[in-house]
C-alpha positions as CSV (number, residue, x, y, z in Angstrom):
1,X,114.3,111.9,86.4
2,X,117.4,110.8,84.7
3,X,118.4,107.9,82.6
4,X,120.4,106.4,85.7
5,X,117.4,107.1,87.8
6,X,115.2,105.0,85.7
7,X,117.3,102.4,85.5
8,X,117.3,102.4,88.9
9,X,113.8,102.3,89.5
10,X,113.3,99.3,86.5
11,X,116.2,97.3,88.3
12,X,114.7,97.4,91.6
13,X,111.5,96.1,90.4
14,X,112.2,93.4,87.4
15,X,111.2,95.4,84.6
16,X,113.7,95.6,81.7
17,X,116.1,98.4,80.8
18,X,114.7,99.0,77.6
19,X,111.8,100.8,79.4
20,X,114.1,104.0,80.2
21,X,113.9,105.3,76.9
22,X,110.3,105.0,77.1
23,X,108.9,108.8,76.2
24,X,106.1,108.1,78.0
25,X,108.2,107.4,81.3
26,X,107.2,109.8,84.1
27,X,109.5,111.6,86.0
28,X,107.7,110.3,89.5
29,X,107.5,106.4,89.0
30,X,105.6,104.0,91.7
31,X,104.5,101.0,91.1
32,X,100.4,100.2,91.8
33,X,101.5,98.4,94.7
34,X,104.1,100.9,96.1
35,X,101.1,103.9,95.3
36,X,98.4,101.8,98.0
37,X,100.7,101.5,100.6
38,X,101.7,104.6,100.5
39,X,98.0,105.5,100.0
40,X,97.1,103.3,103.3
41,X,100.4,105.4,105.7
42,X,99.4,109.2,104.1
43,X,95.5,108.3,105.7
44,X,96.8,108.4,108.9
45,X,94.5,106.2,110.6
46,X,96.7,102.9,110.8
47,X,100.6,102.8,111.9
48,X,100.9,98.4,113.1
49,X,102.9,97.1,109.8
50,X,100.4,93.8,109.1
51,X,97.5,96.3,109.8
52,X,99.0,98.7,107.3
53,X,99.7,96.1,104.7
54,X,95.9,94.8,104.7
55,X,94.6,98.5,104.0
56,X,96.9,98.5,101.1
57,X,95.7,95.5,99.8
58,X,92.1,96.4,100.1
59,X,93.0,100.3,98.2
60,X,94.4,97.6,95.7
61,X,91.0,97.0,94.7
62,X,89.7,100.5,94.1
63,X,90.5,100.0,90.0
64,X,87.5,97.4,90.1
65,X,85.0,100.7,91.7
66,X,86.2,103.2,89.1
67,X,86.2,103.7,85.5
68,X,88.7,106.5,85.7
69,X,91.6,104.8,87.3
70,X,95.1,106.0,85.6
71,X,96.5,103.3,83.4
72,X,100.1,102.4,83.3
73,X,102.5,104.7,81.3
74,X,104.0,103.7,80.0
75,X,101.9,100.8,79.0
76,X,105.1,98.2,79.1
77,X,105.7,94.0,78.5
78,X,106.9,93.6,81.7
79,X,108.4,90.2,82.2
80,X,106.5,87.1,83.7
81,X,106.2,87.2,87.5
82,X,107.1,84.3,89.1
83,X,104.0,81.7,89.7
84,X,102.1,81.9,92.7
85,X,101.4,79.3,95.3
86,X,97.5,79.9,95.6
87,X,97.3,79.4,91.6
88,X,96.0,82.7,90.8
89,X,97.8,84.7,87.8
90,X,100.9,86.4,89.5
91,X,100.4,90.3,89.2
92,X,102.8,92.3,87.0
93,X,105.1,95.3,87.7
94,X,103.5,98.3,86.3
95,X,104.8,102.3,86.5
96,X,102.2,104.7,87.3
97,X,102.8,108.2,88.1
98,X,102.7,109.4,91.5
99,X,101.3,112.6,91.1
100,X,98.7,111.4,88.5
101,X,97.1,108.4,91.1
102,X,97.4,111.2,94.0
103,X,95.3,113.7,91.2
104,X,93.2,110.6,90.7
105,X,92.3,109.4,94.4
106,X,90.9,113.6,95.0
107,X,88.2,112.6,92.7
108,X,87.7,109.3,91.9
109,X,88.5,106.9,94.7
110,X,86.5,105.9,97.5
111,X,86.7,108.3,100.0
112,X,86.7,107.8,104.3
113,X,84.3,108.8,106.4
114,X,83.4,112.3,106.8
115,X,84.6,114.6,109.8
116,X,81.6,113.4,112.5
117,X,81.8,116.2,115.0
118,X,80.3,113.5,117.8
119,X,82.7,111.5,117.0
120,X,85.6,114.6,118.2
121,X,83.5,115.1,121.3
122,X,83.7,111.4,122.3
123,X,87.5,111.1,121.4
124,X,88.2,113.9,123.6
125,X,86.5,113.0,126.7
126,X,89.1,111.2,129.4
127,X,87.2,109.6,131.5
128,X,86.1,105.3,131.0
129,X,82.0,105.1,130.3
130,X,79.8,102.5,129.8
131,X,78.6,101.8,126.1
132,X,74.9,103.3,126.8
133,X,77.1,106.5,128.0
134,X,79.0,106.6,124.8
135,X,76.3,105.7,122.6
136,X,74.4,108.9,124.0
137,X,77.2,111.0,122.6
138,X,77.2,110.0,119.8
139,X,73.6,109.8,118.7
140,X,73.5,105.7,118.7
141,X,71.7,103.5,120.9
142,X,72.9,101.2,123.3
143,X,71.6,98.5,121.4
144,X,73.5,99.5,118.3
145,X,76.8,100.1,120.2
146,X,76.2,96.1,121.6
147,X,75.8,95.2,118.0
148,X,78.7,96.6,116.9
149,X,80.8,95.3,119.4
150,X,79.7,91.7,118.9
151,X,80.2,91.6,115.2
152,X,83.7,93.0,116.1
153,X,83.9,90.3,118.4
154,X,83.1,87.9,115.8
155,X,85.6,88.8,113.3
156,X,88.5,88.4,115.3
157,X,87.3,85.1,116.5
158,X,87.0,84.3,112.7
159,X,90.5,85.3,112.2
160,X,89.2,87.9,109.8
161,X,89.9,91.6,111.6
162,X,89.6,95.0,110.3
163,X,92.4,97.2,110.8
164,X,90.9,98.9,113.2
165,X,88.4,96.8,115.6
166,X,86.3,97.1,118.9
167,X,88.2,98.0,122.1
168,X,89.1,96.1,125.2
169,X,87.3,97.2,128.4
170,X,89.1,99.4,130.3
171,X,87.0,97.9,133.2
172,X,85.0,94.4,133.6
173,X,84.5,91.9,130.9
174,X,82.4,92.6,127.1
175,X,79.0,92.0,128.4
176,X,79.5,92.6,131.6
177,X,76.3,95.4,132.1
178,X,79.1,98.1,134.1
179,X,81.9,97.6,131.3
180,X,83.5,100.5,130.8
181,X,85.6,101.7,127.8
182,X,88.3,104.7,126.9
183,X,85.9,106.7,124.6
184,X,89.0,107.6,122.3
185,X,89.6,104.0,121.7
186,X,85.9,103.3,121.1
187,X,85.6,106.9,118.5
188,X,88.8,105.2,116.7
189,X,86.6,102.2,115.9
190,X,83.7,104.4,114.9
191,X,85.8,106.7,112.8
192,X,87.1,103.7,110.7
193,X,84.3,101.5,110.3
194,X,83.5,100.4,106.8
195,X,80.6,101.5,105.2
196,X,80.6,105.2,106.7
197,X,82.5,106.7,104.0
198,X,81.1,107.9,100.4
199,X,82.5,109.1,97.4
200,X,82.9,112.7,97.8
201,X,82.9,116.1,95.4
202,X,86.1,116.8,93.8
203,X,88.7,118.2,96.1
204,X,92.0,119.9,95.8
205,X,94.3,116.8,97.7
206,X,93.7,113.3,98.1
């Protein structure tokens, strides 16, 4: 990256010039911020623009679960951000290198869940089912599947969804006992709940 470039880049994001001659500059700069949504669109489970935003903001948290995360380079007095309204210190611009988070993330970050071949079987069937049907398929009792509808349900009354949450029937009302639901939309929400991922072994790409 050249010295326009990085000007460039410091301009766009409040950070002063005198940062360009930085040695320790890298020559693919993204801020923390910029690196989790990013993060959130490469996972390819989310595409709804308020959705995508709050799993950004939660991969903003990873730093606090790992020892390991990649500090700033270079490590830089940025100037102060402008005050918030919740009274919380505002957060400051910091350049990170792309390549060196993505390296990172491979080994370090929280991973998502693991490849559930159930889960493939029930997204590929076409046909609505009831949830004891689906929870068959996948190896979960009907009780479990009603639980995890409910406390769906109960987060979106709360105002408090996950990106990805519980489906509408495709026939009938929830709790009606002959409800039926698209099994793709029902292995989404299964595929994305929280909890069902693990830190994994090192791999090659994040």
């Amino acid at each position: 990256m050249d010295h326009t470039a990085r000007l460039a880049f410091l301009r766009a994001h409040g950070i002063h010039d005198s940062v360009a001659s930085n040695p320790a500059f890298p020559d693919d700069p993204i801020t923390w911020e910029e690196w989790c949504l990013r993060r959130a669109k490469t996972e390819g489970i989310i595409s709804e623009p308020s959705l995508l935003q709050a799993r950004a903001d939660t991969i903003r948290m990873w730093p606090y679960r790992s020892k390991n995360t990649p500090k700033p380079r270079p490590a830089i007095p940025s100037p102060p951000a402008a005050p918030r309204e919740d009274g919380l210190q505002p957060i400051k611009p910091a350049i990170h290198s792309c390549r060196e988070l993505d390296a990172w993330a491979a080994q370090h970050a929280p991973q998502g869940p693991q490849p559930n071949p159930a889960l493939e079987v029930l997204a590929a069937m076409t046909e609505p089912m009831r949830l004891p049907d689906i929870g068959k398929v996948v190896g979960m009792t009907a009780k479990d599947m009603r639980q995890e509808r409910d406390q769906s349900l109960k987060r979106v009354a709360n105002g408090k969804p996950r990106p990805v949450e519980f489906p509408a029937p495709a026939k009938g009302q929830h709790g009606d006992r002959d409800a039926e639901y698209w099994p793709a939309e029902v292995a989404a929400f299964l595929r994305t709940r929280p909890g069902r991922g693990r830190r994994t072994a090192p791999r090659s790409a994040p």
